[in-house]
Each structure stands twice: as C-alpha cells, then as structure tokens.
N, C-alpha and C positions, 0 to 999 in steps of 0.2 A: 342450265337451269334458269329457268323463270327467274328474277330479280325479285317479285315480290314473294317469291317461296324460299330463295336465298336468306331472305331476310327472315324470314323464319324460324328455315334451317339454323342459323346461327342463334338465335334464341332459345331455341329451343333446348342446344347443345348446352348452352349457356347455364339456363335453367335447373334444366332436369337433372343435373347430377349434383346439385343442392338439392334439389326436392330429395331423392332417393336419399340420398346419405342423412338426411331429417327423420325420413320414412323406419331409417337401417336403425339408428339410432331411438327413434321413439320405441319401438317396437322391442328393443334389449334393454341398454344401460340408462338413458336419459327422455322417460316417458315424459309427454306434452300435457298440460291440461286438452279434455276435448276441444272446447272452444277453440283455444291458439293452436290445435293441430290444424281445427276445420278453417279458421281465419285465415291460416297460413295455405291451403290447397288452395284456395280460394284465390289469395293475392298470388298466387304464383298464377292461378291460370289468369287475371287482370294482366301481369304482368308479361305472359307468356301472346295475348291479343294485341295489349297497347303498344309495348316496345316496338314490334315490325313495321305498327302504322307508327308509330312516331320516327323510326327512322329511313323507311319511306316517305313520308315528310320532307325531311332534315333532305335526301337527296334530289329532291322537288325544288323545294324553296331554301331552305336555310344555305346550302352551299351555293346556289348561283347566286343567291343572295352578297354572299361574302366574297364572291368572287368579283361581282358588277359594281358593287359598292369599293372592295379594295382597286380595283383597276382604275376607277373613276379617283379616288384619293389620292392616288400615287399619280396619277398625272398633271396632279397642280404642281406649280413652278416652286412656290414659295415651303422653304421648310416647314414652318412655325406653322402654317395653315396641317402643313401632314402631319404634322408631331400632334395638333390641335381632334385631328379625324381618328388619329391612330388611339388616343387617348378616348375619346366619345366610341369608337366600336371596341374599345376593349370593357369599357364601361358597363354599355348595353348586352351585348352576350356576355359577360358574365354573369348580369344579374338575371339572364335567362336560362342559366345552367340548370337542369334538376338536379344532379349530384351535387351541386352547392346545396341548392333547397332543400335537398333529405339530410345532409349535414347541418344547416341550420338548426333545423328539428328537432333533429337529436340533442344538439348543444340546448335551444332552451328546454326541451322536456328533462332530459339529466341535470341541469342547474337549478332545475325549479323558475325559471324562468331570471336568474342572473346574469343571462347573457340574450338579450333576444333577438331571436333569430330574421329579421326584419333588418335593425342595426348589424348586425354579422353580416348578412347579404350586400347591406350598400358599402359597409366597409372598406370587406375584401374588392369589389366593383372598383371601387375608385383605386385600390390600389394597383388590380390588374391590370386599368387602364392609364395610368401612372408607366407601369413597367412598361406595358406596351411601347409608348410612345418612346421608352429610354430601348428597345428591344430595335425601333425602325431607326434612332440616330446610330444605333452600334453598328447596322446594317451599310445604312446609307455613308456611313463615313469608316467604315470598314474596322471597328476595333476589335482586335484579337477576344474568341469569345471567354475562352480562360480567364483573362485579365479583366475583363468585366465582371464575371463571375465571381470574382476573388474578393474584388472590393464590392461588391452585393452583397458578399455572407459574411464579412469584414462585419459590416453595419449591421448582418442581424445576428451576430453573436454577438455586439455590442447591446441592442435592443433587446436582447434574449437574458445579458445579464441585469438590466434596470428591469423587464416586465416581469409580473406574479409567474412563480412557474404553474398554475392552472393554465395560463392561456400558452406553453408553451406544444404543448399537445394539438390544441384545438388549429393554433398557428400552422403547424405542420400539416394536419390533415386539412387545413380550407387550402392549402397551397393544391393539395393532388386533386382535391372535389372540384377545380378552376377550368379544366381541361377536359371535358367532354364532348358531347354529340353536336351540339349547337356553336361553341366557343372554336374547339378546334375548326372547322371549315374557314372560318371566318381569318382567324390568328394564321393560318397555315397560307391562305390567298394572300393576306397582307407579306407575310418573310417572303413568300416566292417571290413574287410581284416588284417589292423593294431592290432583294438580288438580283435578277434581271435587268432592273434599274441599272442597277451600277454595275454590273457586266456590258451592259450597252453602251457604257463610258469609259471601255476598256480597264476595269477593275477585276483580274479573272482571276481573285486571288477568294473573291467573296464565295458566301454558303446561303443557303436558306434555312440550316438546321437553328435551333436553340431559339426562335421565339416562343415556344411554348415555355421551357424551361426558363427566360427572364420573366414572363409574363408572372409565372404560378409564382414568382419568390414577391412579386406584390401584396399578395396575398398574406403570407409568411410577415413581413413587413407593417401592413397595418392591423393586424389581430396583436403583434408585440404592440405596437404604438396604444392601441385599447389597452392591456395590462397592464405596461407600464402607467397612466392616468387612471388606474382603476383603483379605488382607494382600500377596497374590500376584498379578502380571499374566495371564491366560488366552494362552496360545497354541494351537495346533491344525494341525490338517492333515487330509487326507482320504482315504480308499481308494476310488481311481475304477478300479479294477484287478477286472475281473470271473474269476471263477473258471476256469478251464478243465475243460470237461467239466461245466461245473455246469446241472443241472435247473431249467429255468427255471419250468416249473409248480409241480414240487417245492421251488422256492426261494422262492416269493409263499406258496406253502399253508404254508410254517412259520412264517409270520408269525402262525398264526391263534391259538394258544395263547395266546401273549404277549398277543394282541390284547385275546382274550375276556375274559381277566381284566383287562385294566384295562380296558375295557368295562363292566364289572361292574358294578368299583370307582368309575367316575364316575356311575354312572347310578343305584346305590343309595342313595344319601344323598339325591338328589331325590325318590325315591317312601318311602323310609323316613319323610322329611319329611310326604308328605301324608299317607302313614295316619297319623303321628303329630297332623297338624291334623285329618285329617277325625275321629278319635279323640275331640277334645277340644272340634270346633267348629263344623266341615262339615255332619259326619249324612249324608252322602250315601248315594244310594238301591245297595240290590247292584245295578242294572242300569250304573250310573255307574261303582261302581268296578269293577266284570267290563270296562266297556269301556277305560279308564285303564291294568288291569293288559295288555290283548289290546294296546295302542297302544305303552303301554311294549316290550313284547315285538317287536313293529315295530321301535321304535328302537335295542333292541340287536341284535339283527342285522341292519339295516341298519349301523348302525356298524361289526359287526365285519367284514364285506364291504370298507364304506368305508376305513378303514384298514388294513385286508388288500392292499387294492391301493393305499393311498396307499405307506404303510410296505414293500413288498416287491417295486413296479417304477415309480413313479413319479417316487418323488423322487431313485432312481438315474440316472435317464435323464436327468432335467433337469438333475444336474451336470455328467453328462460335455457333454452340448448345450452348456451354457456353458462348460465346459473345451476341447471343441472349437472353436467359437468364438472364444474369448480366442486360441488357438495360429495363427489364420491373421495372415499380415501384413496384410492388410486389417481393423483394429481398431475401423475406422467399423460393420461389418455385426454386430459384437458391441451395440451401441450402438442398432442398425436394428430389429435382432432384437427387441432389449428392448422397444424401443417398439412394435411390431407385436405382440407378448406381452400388454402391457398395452392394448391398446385392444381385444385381443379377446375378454378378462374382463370387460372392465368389462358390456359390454351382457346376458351371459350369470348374470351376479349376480340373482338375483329380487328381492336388498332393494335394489339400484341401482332397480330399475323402481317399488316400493314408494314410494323417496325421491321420486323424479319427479314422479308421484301427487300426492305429501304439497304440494312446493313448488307447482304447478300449481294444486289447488285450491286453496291458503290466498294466491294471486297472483290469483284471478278467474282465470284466464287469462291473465295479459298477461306470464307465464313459462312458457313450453311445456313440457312436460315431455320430449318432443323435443328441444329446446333445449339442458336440463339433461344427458341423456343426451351429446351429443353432444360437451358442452363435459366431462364427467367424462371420458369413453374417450380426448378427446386430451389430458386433463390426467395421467389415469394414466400413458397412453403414455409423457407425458415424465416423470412421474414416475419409473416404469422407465429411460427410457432417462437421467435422472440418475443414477441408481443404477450405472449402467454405468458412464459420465463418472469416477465418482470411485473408481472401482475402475483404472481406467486412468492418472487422475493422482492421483499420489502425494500431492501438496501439498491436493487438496479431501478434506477430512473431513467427514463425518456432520453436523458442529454449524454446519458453515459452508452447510447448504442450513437446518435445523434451526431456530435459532435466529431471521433475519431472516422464515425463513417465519411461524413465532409471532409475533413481534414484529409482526408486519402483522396475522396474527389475530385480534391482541388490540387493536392499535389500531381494523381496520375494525370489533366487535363494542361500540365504543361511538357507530358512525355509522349502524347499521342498526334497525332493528327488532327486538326482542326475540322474535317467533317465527322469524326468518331465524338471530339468535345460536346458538338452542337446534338448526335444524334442520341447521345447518352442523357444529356439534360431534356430531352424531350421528350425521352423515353419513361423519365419518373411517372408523368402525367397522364401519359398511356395504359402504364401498367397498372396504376391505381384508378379502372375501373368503374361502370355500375355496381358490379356483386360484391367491389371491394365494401363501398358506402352503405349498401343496403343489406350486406348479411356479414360481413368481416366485422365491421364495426361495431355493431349490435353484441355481438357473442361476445366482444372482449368485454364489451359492457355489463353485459347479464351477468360474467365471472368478477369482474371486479366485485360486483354485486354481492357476491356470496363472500370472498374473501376478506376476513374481519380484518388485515394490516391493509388492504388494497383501499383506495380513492375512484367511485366511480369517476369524477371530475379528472384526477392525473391520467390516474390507469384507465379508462374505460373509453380516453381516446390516446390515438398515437398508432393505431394501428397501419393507417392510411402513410403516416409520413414513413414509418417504415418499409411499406410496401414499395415508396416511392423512391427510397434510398437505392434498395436491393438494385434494382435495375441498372440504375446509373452507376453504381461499383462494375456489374456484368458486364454492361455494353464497352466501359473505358477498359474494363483490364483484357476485353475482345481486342480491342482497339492494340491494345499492349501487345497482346501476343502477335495480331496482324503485325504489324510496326516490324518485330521480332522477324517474323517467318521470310516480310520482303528483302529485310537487309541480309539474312541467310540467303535468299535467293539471290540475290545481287552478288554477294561475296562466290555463290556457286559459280553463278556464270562470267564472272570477271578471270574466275581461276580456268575456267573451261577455256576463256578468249586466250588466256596469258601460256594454255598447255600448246594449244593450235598456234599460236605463233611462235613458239619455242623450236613445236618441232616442222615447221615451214624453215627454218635455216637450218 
C-alpha cells in the first residue's frame, strides 16, 4: 500500500471507532447537544485530514531531522558539549509536541486559568531536556537502567510528598503527553546513535531502550517542583453548556488563528535548529533541505487541521459523553464505557504495533507480538476503567493506584533483563497516545464534572498517568515470564544433554 494511504489507513482505524461508539451512544443513553454533536463530526473529519499530512510531514522532515541533527551531536568529542545538545533538542521537541499542547489546554481551561498552559509547556520542556541529557550520560557511561530509575522516582516521591496534590495528577499526565509524533524520532536517534557509540568502544553490554522513559519522568519532576512553590490550591469547574444558535462550522473554523500560531511557534525552533546545525556541520545538499523545508510545511498544516479539530469539537463532546454518563443511576456503564474507550486506542496507536515488533523480535518469538497487543488493550481498558473507579469513590486517590504500581515496577526491573527494563519504560509513553489526550481525558473530566464528591482539578486528570503505568506493569511481568520460560528451557535441555550422555556409557 501507498505510504500516504497507510497513513490514512491508520487514522482512520484510529478515529472511527471513537466516532461510532459517540454516534452508539448519543443516539440511546448519553444524547449530545446538536451543536457539540455537529462540532464534534466536524473535528473528527479535521482530525481524520490533518493527522496523515502531519505525519507525513513528521516522516519527511522531522525524523531525518532528528536523525542528522543527533549523528552530528554524538560526534563531538567533548562530553559536556553532548550532554549541552542533548539537553537543547530535548527542550525544543518537546515544546513542539501537540499532545503536550492539547494537555496544556485543558489544564488552563479546567483551572480557570491557575496553571497556564504557556508556563506548563516551557516547564515540562526544560525538564525533558534536563532528563535527556541525564538519559545520554546513563547511556554513554553504561549505568544499569533499573538503578537509575530507582533513584529518579526516589526524588519524585520525595517531590510528590512536598508538592499540592492538584499538581500530582497533571505531573503524571504532562510525563505521557512528552512522547509523541515530533519528540519520539528525535529522542529515539539520539539513544540509538549514543549505543552504537559505545558498542564501537567495545561496551556490548549497552541498549538503546529507556530514553523515552527517563526523558517523560522530567516532565513528572518539574510540574512537582511548580506545586510544591505554588502557594495556592487549584480549583476549577467547566462550561459544558453549548451556545444557542451557535455555528457549529463557524465555531471549529475559529479555532484556526489561535491554532496557526502556536503551530508556528512549536515548529520553529526545530527547523531554526537545523539550519542552525546544517550551518555549522551538516552541509547538506539544496535538494535535502528543499525536501526538509516541503515535509516541514506538511507538518504545519497537518497540525493546524489536527488541532483545529482536536480544540473546536473534540474534546467538547468527550466531556459532555462523560458528563452524561456520570448523571445516569446506573454508575457501572460510566466505568464500562471507560473500559471499552480504552481498549479501542490501544490497537489504533501505530507506536503500540511498533512496541510489539520491538518486544517479538528481541524474544525470538516466543513473545507474540499479538500477545503483547492484546494484553496492552485490556490493560489500558482497565487502566481507564480505574480511572473512572476513583472518580466515583471519593476515598481512592491518584497515589493510591500510583505509588504500589511503581513500587512493583521498580521492584520487577531488578528481576528481568535489561532490554525488557528499558522497553517497558518506553512503552509507558507509547501507550499513552493522541486519543488518550484528546478523548480519554476529556470524558474523565466531563464525569468528574457531574460527580458532587469528585475534583474536576484531582479527578478529571490522571487518566493519562495511568494509562502509562498499565503498560510498563505488562511489558516487565512479559519480561518475567520470558526470564521464566528460558531458564525452563535451559533446565530442559541441560537434562536432555545429561540423558544422552548417561546413556553413551
């Protein structure tokens, strides 16, 4: 198939069985106003145009991008200069993320503007590129990734107990929003590129896996560092009240202004970056950068598309869904819903199928990647449908799913293998998606909305960090049972070697 009908094709799969299940539902238990039904068909087909040119795009310009830029950084001599580049491109692609910036969004429209979403963006930015650069010394000097990790969440449980618990929520979900379309190419060239490094200096002990996974706990890291200095508790509320008489075309098309420019603004400091390497170290040819600037141009208008219709009928629909939801007496189908929400992302993700891949081949096969898939969509599922659970009772908090789930994946990460450690933390930021940020999140919102003990601010985020837990439990206790199956094979065949020699005398 055609690559630009591929791309499509995965949208569209992506898409549409959110659309239908809206459709399923307006139509019986949780009717839409007109408006945010028609706003909502609407940004799904923006969304259903822009996304394939924007990552169309992304495989034009942003990955060679990330690729020519990290080869060129990893070839200077001096540390501090790479730790210094590693730091600046972790910086810039994340502040060109969209899934940061439609979480952004949502944080100041739900806070009323307590937290804005501007300050949020450069935050998490400096934190990821922070991580980053602590993500290429773990590589380049070969530190076990467990033990790094250990003492990373050391410091954000310590952060987590000084910061407000509002921001322990948002902290969690800006760590999975870090990892998308634009950020991964880039973060992914830089870990290869590193390993390779130090496999060429005879260290054939290194991985490339888990720079995503240090990177996103930057993120985690300065959103605590805000809370704790924040002197004030965040409260919120929401307008799920659509306009009367209002133009639903006319009310998605006025998102585009807004959009375009910060569209711009994330996307210029990435290619400002490369003319500024290709300048000083690239050389590349005019046919290279004619094609770079043509791919760039791809990806901002797909973007602006894409957030035209995330931002102007999306993530309104998905609140009231969950608003109407939470209001019937039947509080189970709020919970059902959730779960059916997430198990229909997960397979619709392209870096979920990617991750599958990855674990498949590096198992021989004796992990499917079928397997993998099938166990990620009903872990999301329940991931979501916890998410629900604790919007409903009052007494479960965020830290109380949070905490023991770490706590296990840090313990299982000193029982497994070192490429299952690296592939399980990178898998969090994978799994938590566009559809997670742009219709998971929203719907928990709309319900906390409606629920009088629920906190739109606690409850109406967290959905994202658990989505991102789920995975990294799946992939390590994969990792476990693998571990399991080869020492049983090894034990089989040791006793097969020890029968054949036995009966040789």
């Amino acid at each position: 198939m055609h690559p630009v009908l591929e791309k499509f094709k995965e949208i569209f799969i992506s898409v549409i069985p959110i659309v239908a299940i809206v459709l399923l539902l307006h139509f019986t238990i949780a009717p839409l106003e007109q408006v945010v039904l028609a706003k909502f068909l609407i940004g799904a087909l923006f969304i259903l145009l822009g996304m394939p040119i924007f990552l169309i795009g992304v495989d034009i310009s942003i990955t060679p991008i990330g690729e020519r830029i990290s080869s060129s950084l990893l070839s200077i001599s001096r540390l501090w200069k790479i730790l210094l580049g590693g730091l600046v491109i972790g910086f810039l692609v994340t502040v060109a993320e969209p899934d940061l910036h439609i979480l952004g969004r949502q944080v100041t429209e739900v806070t009323a503007g307590g937290i804005n979403s501007g300050l949020l963006v450069m935050l998490v930015s400096m934190g990821v590129g922070l991580l980053v650069a602590v993500a290429l010394v773990r590589v380049l000097k070969i530190i076990p990734l467990n033990k790094l990790m250990t003492i990373i969440y050391i410091i954000i449980f310590i952060l987590a107990f000084f910061s407000d618990s509002e921001f322990l929520a948002i902290a969690f979900d800006a760590a999975g929003s870090t990892t998308g379309s634009i950020s991964v190419p880039f973060l992914l060239a830089l870990s290869v590129g590193a390993s390779n490094l130090t496999r060429s200096k005879g260290n054939e002990e290194t991985d490339s896996f888990g720079m995503l996974g240090i990177a996103s706990t930057g993120a985690i890291i300065a959103v605590l560092l805000q809370g704790a200095f924040s002197n004030t508790g965040l409260t919120g509320t929401l307008d799920l009240d659509a306009s009367v008489g209002e133009n639903a075309f006319a009310s998605v098309l006025s998102q585009v202004v807004t959009v375009s420019f910060e569209s711009f603004l994330s996307l210029a400091p990435v290619l400002v970056l490369f003319f500024v390497v290709n300048f000083l170290r690239l050389k590349e040819s005019k046919k290279t950068i004619r094609t770079i600037i043509i791919g760039t141009m791809y990806t901002y208008v797909g973007l602006v598309l894409f957030l035209t219709g995330v931002n102007g009928g999306f993530i309104d629909a998905s609140r009231q869904v969950g608003f109407q939801l939470a209001s019937l007496e039947m509080e189970w189908v709020l919970v059902l819903m959730g779960v059916v929400f997430g198990i229909v992302t997960i397979p619709a993700e392209p870096s979920v199928h990617v991750l599958t891949n990855q674990i498949e081949n590096e198992t021989a096969g004796a992990i499917k990647g079928n397997t993998v898939l099938v166990a990620l969509s009903l872990g999301v599922g329940l991931a979501v449908g916890l998410s629900m659970l604790r919007i409903l009772i009052p007494g479960l908090q965020l830290w109380h799913i949070l905490l023991p789930g770490m706590i296990l994946v840090i313990f299982l990460s000193y029982f497994i293998s070192d490429i299952f450690v690296g592939i399980a933390y990178d898998s969090g930021g994978v799994a938590a998606g566009t559809m997670t940020a742009t219709f998971l999140l929203p719907y928990a919102q709309g319900a906390a909305e409606y629920m009088p003990n629920a906190n739109v601010v606690t409850d109406g985020f967290g959905v994202i960090a658990i989505v991102a837990l789920i995975p990294l439990l799946t992939v390590e206790l994969l990792g476990f049972i693998y571990k399991l199956t080869i020492r049983r094979q090894n034990k089989k065949a040791a006793k097969q070697i020890q029968t054949i020699g036995e009966s040789d005398l």
